[in-house]
Backbone as JSON Lines, residues from 0, in Angstrom:
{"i":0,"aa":"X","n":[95.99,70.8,76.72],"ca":[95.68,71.82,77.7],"c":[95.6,71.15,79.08]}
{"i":1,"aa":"X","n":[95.94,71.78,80.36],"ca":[95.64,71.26,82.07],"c":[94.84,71.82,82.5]}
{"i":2,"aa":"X","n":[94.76,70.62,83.02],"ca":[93.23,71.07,84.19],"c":[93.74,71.58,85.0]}
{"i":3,"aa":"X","n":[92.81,72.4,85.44],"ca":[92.57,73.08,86.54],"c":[93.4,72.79,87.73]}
{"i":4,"aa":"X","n":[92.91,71.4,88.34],"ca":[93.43,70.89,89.7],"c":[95.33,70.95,88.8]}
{"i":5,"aa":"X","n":[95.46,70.78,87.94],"ca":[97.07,70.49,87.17],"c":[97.6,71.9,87.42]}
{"i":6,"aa":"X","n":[96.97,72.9,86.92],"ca":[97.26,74.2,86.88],"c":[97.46,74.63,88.6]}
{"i":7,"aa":"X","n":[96.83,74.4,88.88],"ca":[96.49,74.43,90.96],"c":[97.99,74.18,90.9]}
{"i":8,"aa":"X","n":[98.58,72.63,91.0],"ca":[98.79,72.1,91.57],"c":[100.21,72.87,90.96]}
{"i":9,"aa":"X","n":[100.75,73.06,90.44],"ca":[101.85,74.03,89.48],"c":[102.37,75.3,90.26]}
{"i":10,"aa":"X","n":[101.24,75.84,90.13],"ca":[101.15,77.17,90.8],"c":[101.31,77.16,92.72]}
{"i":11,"aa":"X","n":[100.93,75.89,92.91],"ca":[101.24,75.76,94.43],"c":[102.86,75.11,94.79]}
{"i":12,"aa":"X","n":[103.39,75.02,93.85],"ca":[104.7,74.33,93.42],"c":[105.75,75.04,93.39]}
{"i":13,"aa":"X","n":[105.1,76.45,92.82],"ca":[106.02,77.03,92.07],"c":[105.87,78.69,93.45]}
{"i":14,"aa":"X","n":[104.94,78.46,94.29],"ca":[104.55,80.08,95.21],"c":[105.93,80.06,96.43]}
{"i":15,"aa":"X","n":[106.07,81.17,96.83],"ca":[107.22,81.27,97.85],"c":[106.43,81.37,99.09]}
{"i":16,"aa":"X","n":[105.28,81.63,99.04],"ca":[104.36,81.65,100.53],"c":[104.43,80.49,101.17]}
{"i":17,"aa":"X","n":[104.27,81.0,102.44],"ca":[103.88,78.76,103.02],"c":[102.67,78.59,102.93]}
{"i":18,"aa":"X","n":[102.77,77.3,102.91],"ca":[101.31,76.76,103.59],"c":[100.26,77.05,104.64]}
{"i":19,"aa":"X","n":[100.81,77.7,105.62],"ca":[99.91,78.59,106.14],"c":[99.58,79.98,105.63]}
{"i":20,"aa":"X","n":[100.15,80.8,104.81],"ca":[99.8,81.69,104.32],"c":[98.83,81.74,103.29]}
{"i":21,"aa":"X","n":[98.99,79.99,102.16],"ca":[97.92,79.74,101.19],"c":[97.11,79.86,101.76]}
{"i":22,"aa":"X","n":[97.15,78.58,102.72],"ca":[95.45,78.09,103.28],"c":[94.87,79.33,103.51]}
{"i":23,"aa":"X","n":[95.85,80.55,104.59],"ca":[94.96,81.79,105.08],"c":[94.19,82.49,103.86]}
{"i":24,"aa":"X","n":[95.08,82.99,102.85],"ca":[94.2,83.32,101.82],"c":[93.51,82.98,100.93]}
{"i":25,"aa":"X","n":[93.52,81.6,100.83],"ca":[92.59,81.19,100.21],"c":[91.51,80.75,100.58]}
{"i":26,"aa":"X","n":[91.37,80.77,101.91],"ca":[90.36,80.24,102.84],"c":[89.66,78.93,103.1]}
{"i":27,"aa":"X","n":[91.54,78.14,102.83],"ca":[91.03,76.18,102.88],"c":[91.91,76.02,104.23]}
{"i":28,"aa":"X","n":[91.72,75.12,104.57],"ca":[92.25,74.43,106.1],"c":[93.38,74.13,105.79]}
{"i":29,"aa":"X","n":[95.08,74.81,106.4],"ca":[95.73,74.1,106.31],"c":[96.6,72.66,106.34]}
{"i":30,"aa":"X","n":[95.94,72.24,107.58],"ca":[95.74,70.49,107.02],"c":[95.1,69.73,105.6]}
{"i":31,"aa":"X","n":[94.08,70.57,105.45],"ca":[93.9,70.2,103.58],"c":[94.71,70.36,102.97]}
{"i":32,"aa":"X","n":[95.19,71.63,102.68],"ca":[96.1,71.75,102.11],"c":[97.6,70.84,102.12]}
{"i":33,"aa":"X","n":[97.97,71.16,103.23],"ca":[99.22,69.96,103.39],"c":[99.1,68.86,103.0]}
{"i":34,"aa":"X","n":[97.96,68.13,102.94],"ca":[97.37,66.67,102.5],"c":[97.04,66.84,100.9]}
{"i":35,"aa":"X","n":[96.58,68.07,100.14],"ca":[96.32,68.41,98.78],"c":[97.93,68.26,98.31]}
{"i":36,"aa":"X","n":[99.07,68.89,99.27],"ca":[100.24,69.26,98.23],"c":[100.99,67.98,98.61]}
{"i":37,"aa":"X","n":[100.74,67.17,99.18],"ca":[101.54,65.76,99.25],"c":[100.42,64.58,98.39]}
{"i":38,"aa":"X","n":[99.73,65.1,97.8],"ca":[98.93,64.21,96.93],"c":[98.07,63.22,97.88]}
{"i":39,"aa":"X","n":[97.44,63.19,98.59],"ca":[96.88,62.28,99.74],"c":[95.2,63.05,99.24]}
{"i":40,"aa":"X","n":[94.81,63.33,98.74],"ca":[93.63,63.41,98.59],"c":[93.32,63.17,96.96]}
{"i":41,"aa":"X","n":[92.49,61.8,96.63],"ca":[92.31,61.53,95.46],"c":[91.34,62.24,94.48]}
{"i":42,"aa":"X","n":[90.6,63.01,95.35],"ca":[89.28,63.59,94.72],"c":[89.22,64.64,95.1]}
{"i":43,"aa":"X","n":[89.71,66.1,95.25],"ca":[89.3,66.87,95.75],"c":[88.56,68.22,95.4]}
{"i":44,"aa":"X","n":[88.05,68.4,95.9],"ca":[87.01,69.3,96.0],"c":[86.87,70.72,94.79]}
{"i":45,"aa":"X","n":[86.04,70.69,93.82],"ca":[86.26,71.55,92.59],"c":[86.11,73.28,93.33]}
{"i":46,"aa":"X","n":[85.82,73.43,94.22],"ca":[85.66,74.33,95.05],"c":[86.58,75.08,95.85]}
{"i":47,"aa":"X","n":[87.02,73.81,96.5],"ca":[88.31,74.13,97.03],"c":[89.51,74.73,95.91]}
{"i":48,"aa":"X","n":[89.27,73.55,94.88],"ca":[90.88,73.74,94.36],"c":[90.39,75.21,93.6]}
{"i":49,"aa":"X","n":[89.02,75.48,93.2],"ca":[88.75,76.57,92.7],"c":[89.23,77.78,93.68]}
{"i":50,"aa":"X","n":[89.0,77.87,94.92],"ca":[89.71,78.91,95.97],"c":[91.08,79.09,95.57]}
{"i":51,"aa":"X","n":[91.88,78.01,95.65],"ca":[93.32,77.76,96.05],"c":[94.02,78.6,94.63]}
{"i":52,"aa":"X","n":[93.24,78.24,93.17],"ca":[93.76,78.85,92.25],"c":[93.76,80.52,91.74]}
{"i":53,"aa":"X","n":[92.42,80.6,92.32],"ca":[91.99,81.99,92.46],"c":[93.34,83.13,93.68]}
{"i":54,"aa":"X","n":[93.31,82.4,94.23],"ca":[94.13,83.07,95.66],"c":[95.39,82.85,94.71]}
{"i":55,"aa":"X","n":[96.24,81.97,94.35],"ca":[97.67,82.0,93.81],"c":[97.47,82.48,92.43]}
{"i":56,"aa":"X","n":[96.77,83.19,91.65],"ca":[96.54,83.81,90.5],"c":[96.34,85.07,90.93]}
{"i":57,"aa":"X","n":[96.28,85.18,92.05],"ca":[96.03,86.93,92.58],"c":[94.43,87.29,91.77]}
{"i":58,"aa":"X","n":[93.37,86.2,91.06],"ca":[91.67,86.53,91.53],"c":[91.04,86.76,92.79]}
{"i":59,"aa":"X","n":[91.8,86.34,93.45],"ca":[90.68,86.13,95.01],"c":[91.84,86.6,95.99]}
{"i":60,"aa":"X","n":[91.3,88.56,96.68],"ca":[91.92,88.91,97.35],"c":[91.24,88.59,98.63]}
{"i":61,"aa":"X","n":[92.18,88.17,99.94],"ca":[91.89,88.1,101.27],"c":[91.32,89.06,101.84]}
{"i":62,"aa":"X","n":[90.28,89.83,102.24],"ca":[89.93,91.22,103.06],"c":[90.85,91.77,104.13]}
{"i":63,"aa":"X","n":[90.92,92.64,104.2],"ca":[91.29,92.96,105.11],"c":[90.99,92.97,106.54]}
């Protein structure tokens, strides 16, 4: 089975949105992000990546 951050990282692989559109809805900094999807962050944040998966699984809608 994958973890989580594995599953994240799949699903951010595989989205047609950009990177500014993740970060917007998922509500992480797109400089994180850009630094999350080029692998430059060794540890990151169970929180964050918990946002990021929620938002590309369509759990976590942006408000309007």
């Amino acid at each position: 089975m994958s973890t989580l951050l594995e599953r994240t990282k799949l699903l951010l692989d595989a989205s047609p949105m950009s990177l500014r559109e993740i970060a917007e809805g998922a509500e992480v900094g797109h400089e994180w992000l850009k630094k999350f999807k080029a692998g430059a962050i060794d540890d990151p944040s169970v929180n964050r990546i918990q946002d990021l998966h929620d938002f590309l699984t369509g759990h976590k809608v942006k408000a309007a």
